[in-house]
C-alpha positions as CSV (number, residue, x, y, z in Angstrom):
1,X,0.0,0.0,0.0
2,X,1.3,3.4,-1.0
3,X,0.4,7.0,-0.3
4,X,-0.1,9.5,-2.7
5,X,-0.4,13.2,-2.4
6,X,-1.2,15.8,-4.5
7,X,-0.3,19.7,-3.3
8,X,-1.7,22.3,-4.5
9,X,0.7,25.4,-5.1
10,X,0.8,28.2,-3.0
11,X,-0.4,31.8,-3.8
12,X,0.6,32.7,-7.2
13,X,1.3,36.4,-8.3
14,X,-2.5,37.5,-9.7
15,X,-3.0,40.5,-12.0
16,X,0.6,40.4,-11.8
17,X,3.4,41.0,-15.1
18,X,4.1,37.7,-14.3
19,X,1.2,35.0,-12.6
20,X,3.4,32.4,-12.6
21,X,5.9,32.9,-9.5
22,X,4.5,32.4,-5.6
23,X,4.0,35.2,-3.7
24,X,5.8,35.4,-0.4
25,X,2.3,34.3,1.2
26,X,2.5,31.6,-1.4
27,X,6.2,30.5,-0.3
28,X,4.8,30.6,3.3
29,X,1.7,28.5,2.7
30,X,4.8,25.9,1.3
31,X,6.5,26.0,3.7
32,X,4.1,25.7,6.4
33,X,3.2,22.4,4.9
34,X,6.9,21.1,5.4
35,X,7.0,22.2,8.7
36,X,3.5,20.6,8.9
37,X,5.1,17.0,7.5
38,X,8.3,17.0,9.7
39,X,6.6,17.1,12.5
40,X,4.2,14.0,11.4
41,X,7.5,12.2,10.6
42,X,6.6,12.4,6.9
43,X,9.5,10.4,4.7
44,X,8.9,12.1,1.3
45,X,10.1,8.6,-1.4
46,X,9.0,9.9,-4.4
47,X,8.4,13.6,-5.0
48,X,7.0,15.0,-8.7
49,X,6.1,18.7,-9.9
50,X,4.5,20.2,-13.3
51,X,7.1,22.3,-14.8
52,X,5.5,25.5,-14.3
53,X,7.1,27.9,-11.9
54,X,4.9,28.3,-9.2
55,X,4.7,24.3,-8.7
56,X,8.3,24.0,-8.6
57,X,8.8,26.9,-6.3
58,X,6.3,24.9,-3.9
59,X,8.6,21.8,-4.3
60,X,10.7,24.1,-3.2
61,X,9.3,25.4,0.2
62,X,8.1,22.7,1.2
63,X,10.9,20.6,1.1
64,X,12.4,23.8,2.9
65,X,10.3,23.3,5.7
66,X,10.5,19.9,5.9
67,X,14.3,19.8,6.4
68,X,15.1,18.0,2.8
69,X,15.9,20.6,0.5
70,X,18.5,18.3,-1.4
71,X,15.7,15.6,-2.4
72,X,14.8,15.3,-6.2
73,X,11.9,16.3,-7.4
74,X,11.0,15.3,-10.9
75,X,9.5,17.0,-13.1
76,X,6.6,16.5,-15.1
77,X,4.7,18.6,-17.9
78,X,1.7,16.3,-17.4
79,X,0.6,17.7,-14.7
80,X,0.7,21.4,-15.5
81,X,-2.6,23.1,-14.7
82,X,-4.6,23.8,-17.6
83,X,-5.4,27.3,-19.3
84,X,-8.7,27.6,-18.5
85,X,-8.9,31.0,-18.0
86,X,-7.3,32.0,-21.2
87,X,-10.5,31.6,-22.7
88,X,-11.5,35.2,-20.6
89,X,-9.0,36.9,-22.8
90,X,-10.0,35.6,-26.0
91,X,-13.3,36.3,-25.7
92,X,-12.4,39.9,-24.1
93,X,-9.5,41.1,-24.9
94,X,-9.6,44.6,-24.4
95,X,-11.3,44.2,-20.8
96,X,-8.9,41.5,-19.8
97,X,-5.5,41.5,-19.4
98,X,-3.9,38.4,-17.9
99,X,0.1,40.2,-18.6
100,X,-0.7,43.8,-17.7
101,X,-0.3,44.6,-14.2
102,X,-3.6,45.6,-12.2
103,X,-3.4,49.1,-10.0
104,X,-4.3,47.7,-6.6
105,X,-7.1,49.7,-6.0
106,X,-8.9,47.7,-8.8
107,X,-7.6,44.4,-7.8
108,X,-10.6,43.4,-5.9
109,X,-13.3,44.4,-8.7
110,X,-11.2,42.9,-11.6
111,X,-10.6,39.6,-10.1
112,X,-14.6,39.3,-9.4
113,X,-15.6,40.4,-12.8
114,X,-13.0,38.2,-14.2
115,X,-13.5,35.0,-12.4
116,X,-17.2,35.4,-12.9
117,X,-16.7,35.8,-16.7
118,X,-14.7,32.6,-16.3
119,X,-17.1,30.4,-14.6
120,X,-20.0,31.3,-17.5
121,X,-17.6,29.9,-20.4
122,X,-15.9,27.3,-18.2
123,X,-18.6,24.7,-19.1
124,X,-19.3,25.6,-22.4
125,X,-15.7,25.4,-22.8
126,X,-15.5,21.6,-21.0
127,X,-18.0,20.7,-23.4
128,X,-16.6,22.0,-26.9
129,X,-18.8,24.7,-27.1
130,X,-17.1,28.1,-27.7
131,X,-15.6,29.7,-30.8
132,X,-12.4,27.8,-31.5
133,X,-11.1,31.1,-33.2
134,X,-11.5,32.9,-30.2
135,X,-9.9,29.9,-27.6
136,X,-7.0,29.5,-30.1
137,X,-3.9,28.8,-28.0
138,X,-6.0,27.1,-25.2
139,X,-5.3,23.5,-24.6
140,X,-9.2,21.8,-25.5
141,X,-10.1,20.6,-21.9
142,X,-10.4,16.6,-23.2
143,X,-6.4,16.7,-24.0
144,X,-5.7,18.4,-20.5
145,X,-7.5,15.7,-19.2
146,X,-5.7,12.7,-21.6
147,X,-2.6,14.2,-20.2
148,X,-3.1,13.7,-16.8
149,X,-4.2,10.6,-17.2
150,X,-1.2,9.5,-18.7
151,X,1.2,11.2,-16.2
152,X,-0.9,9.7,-13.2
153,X,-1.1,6.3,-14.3
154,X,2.7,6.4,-15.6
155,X,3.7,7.5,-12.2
156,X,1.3,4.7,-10.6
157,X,3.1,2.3,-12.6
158,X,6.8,3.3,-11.2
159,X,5.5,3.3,-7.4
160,X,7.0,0.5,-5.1
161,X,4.7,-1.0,-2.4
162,X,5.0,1.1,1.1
163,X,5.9,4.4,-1.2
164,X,5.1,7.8,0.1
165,X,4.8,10.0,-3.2
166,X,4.0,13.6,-3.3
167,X,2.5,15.5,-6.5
168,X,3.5,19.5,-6.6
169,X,0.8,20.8,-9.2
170,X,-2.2,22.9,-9.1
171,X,-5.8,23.3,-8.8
172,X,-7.3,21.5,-12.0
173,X,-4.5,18.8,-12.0
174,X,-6.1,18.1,-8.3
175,X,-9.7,18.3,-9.5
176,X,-8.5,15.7,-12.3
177,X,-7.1,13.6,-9.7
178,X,-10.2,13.2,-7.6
179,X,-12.7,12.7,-11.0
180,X,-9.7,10.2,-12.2
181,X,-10.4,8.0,-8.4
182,X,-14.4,8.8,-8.7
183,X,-14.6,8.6,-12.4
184,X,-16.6,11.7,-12.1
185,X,-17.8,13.5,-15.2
186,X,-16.0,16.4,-17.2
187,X,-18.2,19.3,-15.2
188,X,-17.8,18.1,-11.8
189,X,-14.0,17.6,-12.3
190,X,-13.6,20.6,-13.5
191,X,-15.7,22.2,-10.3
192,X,-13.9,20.4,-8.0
193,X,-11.0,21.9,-9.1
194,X,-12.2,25.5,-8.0
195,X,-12.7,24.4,-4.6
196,X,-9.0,23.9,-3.9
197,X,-7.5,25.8,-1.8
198,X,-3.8,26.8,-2.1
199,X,-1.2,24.6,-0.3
200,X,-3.8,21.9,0.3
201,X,-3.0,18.0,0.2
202,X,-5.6,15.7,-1.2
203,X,-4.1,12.0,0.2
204,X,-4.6,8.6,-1.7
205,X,-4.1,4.8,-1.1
206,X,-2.7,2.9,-3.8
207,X,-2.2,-0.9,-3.9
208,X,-1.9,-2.5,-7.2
209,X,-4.2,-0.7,-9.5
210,X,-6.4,0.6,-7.1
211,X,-6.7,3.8,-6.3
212,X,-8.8,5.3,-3.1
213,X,-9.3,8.7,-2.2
214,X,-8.6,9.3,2.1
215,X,-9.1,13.2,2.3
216,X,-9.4,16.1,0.1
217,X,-8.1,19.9,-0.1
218,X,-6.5,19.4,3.7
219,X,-4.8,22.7,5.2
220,X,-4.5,21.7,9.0
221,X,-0.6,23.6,8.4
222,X,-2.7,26.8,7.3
223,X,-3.5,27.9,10.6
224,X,-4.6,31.3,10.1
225,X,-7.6,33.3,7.8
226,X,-4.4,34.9,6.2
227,X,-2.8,32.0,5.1
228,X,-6.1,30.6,3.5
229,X,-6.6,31.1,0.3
230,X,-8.1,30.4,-3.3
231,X,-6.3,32.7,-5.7
């Protein structure tokens, strides 16, 4: 029997010249969790992280924290979050601007009217719906999913019995997860994946092809309001 868990990353840099880099809460929320694991007597075996930036800078942290910042951690475009909210900007690209950065006093504001923009095309978008001129450059949510599907199970297939294995990804990789060990459908994957928060576990027990989910979106290392959070 093996343990699996999949972390979400911590705080990125929204409405930012550059989203993909943690904030320092972000590199906090990481760290906390290592601090969290060393004092459970966590033994990281395995440890795995998309390529982007803010994944591996949570690899990162929470290795920090846990005392282990020489282990490997391999790397793994498969589980990159999707681009979901590209689509925003191709359907409004003069309203929003995922590159420019937002003047604080509009931060609030923007990221509602964007996020609620986001959530009206999300499941068209899920379901091959939209304009495909206008979602050019967006990976089609059924490859995202193929993707992870193929990562997961390849990473299944190398993990020894009695294996602790840790996932560094993001939000929609950990929605995926969960609908890959439910065999949910594409719309309550992809909702799921809103619900995580960042710098939460979701924990798994594998043994030889099967694959049970024990808890999801845990933050018992996020022990303050201030260190909970969504975006």
């Amino acid at each position: 029997m093996s343990r699996i868990f999949f972390v979400r990353h911590g705080q990125a840099s929204f409405l930012k010249t550059d989203y993909d880099q943690l904030s320092e809460l972000g590199h906090e929320q990481a760290r906390a969790l290592g601090r969290f694991w060393k004092g459970q007597d966590m033994k990281i075996d395995l440890a795995y992280s998309g390529s982007l930036r803010r994944q591996q800078e949570t690899a990162a942290g929470c290795l920090e924290g846990l005392g282990d910042s020489d282990s490997e951690v391999n790397v793994m475009s498969g589980f990159n979050e999707h681009f979901g909210p590209g689509i925003v900007k191709g359907y409004y690209p003069e309203r929003f601007h995922l590159e420019k950065e937002i003047d604080p006093k509009e931060f609030h504001k923007y990221r509602r009217e964007f996020y609620g923009t986001y959530f009206k095309l999300a499941i068209p978008w899920v379901n091959g719906e939209l304009d495909p001129e206008k979602t050019a450059g967006v990976e089609p949510w059924s490859d995202f999913r193929q993707r992870f599907t193929e990562a997961f199970e390849q990473v299944m297939a190398d993990c020894p019995s009695g294996t602790t294995m840790v996932i560094y990804t993001s939000g929609g990789v950990v929605g995926a997860s969960v609908g890959h060990a439910l065999k949910l459908d594409d719309e309550q994957t992809l909702k799921l994946g809103w619900q995580v928060k960042n710098g939460s576990f979701t924990e798994y027990l594998y043994s030889k092809g099967n694959l049970s989910l024990v808890s999801f979106n845990e933050t018992p290392h996020l022990t303050t309001p201030e260190l909970q959070t969504l975006v």
